[in-house]
C-alpha positions as a Markdown table, in Angstrom:
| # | Residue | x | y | z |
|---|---|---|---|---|
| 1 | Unk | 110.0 | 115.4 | 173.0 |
| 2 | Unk | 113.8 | 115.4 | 173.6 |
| 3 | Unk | 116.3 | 114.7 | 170.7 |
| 4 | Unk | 117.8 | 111.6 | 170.4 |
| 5 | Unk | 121.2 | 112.9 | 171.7 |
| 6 | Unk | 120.0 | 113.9 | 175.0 |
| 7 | Unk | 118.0 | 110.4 | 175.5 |
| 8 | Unk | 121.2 | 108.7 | 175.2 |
| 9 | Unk | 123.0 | 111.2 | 177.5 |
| 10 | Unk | 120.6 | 110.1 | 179.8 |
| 11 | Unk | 120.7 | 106.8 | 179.3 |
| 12 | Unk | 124.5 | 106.9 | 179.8 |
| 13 | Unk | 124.9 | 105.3 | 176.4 |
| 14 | Unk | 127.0 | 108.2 | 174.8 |
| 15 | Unk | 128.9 | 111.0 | 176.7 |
| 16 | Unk | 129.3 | 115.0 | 175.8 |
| 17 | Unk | 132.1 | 114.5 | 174.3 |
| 18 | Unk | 131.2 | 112.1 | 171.7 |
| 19 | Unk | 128.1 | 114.1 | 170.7 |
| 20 | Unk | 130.1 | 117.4 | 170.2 |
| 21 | Unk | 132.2 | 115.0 | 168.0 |
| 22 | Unk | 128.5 | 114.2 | 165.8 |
| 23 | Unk | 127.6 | 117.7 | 166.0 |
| 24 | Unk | 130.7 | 118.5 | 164.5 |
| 25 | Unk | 130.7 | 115.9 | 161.5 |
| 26 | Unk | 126.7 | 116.9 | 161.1 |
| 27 | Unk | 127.8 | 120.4 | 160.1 |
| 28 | Unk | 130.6 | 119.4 | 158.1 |
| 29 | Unk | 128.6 | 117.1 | 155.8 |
| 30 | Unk | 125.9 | 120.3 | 155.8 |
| 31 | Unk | 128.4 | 122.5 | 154.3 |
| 32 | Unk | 130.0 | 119.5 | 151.5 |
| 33 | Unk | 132.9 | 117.8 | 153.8 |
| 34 | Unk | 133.1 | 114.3 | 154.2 |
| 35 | Unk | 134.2 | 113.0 | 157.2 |
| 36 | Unk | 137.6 | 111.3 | 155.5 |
| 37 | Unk | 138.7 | 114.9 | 153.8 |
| 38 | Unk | 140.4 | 117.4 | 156.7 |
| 39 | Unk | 140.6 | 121.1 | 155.5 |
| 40 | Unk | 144.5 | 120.6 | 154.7 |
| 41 | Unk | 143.7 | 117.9 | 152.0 |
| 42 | Unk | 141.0 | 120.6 | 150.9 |
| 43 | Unk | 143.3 | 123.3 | 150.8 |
| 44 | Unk | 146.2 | 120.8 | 149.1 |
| 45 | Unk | 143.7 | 119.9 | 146.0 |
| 46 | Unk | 142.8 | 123.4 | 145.8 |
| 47 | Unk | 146.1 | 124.6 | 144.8 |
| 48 | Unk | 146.9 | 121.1 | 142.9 |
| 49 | Unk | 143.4 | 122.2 | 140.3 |
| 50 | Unk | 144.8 | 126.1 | 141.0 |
| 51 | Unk | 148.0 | 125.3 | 139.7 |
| 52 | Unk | 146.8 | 122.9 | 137.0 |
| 53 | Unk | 144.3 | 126.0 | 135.4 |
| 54 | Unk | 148.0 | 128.2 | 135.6 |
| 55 | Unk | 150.1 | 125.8 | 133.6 |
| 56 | Unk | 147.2 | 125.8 | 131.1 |
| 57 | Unk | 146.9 | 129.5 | 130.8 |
| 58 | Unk | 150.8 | 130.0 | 130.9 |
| 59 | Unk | 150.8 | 127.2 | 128.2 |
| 60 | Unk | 148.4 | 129.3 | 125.8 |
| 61 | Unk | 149.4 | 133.0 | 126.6 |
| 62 | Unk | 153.3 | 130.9 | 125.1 |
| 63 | Unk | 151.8 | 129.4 | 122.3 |
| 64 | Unk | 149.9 | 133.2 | 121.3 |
| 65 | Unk | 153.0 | 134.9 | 121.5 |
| 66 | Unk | 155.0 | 132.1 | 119.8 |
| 67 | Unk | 152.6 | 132.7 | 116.9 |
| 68 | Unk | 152.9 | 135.9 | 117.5 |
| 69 | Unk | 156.3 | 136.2 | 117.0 |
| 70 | Unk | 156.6 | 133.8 | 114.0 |
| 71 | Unk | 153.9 | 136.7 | 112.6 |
| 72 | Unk | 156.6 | 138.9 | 113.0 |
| 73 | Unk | 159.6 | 137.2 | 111.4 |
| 74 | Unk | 157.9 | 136.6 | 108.7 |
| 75 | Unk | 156.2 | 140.2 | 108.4 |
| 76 | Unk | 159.8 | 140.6 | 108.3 |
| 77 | Unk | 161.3 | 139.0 | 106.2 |
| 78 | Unk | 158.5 | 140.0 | 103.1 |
| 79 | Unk | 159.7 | 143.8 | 103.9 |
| 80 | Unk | 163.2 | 143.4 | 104.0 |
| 81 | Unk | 163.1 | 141.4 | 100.6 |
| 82 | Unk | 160.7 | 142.9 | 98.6 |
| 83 | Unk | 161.2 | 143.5 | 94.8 |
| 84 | Unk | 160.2 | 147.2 | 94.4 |
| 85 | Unk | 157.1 | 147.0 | 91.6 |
| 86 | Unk | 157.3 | 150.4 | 90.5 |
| 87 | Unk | 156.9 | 151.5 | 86.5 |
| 88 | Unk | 155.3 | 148.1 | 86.2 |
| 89 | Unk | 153.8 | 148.0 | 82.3 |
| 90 | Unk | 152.6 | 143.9 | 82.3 |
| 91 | Unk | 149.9 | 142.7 | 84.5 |
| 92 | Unk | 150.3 | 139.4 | 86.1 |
| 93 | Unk | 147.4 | 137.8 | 87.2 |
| 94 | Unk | 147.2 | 135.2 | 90.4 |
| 95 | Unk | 144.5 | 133.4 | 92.1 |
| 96 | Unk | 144.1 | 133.7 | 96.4 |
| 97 | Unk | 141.7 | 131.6 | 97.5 |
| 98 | Unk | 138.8 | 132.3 | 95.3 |
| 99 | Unk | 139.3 | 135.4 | 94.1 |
| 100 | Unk | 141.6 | 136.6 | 91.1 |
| 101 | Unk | 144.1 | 139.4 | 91.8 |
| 102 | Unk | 146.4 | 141.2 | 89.7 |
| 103 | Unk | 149.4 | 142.8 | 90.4 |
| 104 | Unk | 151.4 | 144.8 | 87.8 |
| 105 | Unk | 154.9 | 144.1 | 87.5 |
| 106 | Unk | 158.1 | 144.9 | 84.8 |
| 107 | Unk | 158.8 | 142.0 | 82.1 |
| 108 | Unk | 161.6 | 140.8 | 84.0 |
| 109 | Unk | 159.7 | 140.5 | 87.0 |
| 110 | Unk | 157.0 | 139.0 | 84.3 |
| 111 | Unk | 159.9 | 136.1 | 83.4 |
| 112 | Unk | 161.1 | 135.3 | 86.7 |
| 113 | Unk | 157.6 | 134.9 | 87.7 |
| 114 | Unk | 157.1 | 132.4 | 85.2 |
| 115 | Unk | 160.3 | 130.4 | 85.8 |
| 116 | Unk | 159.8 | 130.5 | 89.7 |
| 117 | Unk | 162.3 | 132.8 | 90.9 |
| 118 | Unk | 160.0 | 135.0 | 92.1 |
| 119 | Unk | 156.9 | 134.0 | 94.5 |
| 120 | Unk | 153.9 | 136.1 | 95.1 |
| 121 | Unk | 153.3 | 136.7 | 99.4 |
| 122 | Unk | 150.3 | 137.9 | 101.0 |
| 123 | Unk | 151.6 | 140.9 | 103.6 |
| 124 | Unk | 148.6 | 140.5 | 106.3 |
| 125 | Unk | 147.5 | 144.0 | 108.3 |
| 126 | Unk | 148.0 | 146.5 | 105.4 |
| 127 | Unk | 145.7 | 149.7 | 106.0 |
| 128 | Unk | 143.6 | 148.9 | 102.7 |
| 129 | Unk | 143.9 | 145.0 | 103.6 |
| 130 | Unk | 146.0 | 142.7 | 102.7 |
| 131 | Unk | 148.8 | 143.7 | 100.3 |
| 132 | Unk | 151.2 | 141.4 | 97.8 |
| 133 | Unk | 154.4 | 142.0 | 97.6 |
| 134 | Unk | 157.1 | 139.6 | 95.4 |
| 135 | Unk | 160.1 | 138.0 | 96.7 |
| 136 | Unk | 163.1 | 135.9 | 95.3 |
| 137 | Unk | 162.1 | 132.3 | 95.8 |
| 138 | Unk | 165.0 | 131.6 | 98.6 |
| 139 | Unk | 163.2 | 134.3 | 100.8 |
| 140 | Unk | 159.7 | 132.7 | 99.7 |
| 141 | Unk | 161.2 | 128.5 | 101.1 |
| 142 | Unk | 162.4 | 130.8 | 104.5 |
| 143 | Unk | 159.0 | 131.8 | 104.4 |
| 144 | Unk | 157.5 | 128.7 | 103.6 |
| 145 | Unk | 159.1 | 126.8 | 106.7 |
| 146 | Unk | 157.6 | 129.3 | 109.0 |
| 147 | Unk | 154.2 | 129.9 | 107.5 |
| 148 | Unk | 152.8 | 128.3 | 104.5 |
| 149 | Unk | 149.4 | 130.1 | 104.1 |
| 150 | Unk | 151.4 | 133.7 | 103.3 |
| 151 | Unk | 153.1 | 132.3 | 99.7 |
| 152 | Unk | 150.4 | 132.9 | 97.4 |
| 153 | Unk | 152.1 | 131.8 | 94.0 |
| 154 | Unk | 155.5 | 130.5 | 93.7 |
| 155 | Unk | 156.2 | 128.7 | 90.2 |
| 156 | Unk | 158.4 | 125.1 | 90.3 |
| 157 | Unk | 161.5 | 125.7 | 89.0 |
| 158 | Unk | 162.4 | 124.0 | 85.6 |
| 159 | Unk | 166.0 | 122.7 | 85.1 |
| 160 | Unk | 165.8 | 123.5 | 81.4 |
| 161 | Unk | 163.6 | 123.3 | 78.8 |
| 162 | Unk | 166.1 | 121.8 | 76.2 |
| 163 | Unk | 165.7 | 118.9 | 75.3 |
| 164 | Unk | 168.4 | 116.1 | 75.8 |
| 165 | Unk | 168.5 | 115.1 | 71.9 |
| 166 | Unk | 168.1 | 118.6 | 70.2 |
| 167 | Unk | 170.9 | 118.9 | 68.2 |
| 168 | Unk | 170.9 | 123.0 | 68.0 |
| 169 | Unk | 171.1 | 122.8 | 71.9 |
| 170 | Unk | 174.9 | 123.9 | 70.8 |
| 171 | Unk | 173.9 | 127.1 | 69.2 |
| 172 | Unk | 172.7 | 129.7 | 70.5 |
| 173 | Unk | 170.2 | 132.1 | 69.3 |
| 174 | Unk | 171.3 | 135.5 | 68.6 |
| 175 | Unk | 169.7 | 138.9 | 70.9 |
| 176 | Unk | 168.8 | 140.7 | 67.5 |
| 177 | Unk | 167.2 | 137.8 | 65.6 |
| 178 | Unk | 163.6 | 138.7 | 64.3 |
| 179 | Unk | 161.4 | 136.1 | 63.6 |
């Protein structure tokens, strides 16, 4: 039994060059072209989806080291303003997420703790952990602006406690009075 190509060569009805052309698109659709996609066009969308995965990659690999580097400034900043803690005598007691740390400081530090000119910051990648360190509330805002999640504590700042009507707001209360 002869295929149908070679009836209708000999039947006149199609020539050789015609049924080359149907070999041709037979094995094309066999290996997944269409007959309306040439291999330029195939090439052409390969590098569009190529170049599409690369912008995506290049996007992330940026964003990693722009977090990278915001890391680092504020890694920074906490070491180059750190109050120094040492011959702390009063303990100062602060919550991080759900656990209760304590950190011992000097009474001054103990004050400006309490009116908020001092913040408590988290120093990430210490070799026991992480480590706390204070800072003068002006580093703590810089800090703040880049990362949020380091400031641990930082106190609002009160204007002043006095009250508008006290009428001894005038005098001042001597250093040596004992009560």
């Amino acid at each position: 039994m002869a295929s149908l190509k070679d009836q209708l060569l000999k039947a006149g009805l199609a020539d050789q060059k015609r049924a080359r052309q149907a070999d041709h698109a037979r094995r094309q659709a066999a290996k997944g072209r269409s007959d309306g996609e040439s291999a330029a066009e195939l090439a052409q969308r390969a590098r569009s989806e190529q170049a599409e995965k690369d912008r995506e990659a290049n996007r992330q690999l940026q964003q990693a080291q722009a977090e990278k580097a915001l890391a680092a400034q504020v890694r920074q900043l906490i070491e180059q303003h750190r109050i120094g803690r040492a011959g702390g005598e009063q303990s100062w007691q602060f919550v991080d997420g759900r656990k209760v740390k304590k950190l011992m400081v000097t009474g001054a530090q103990h004050d400006q703790l309490v009116r908020g000119q001092v913040a408590v910051v988290r120093l990430a990648g210490g070799p026991a952990g992480d480590a706390y360190e204070l800072v003068p509330a002006v580093v703590a805002e810089r800090i703040r602006q880049r990362d949020a999640g380091v400031i641990v504590q930082l106190n609002e700042r009160r204007a002043e406690d006095k009250a508008e009507d006290d009428p001894y707001a005038d005098y001042p209360i001597p250093d040596d009075l004992m009560w």
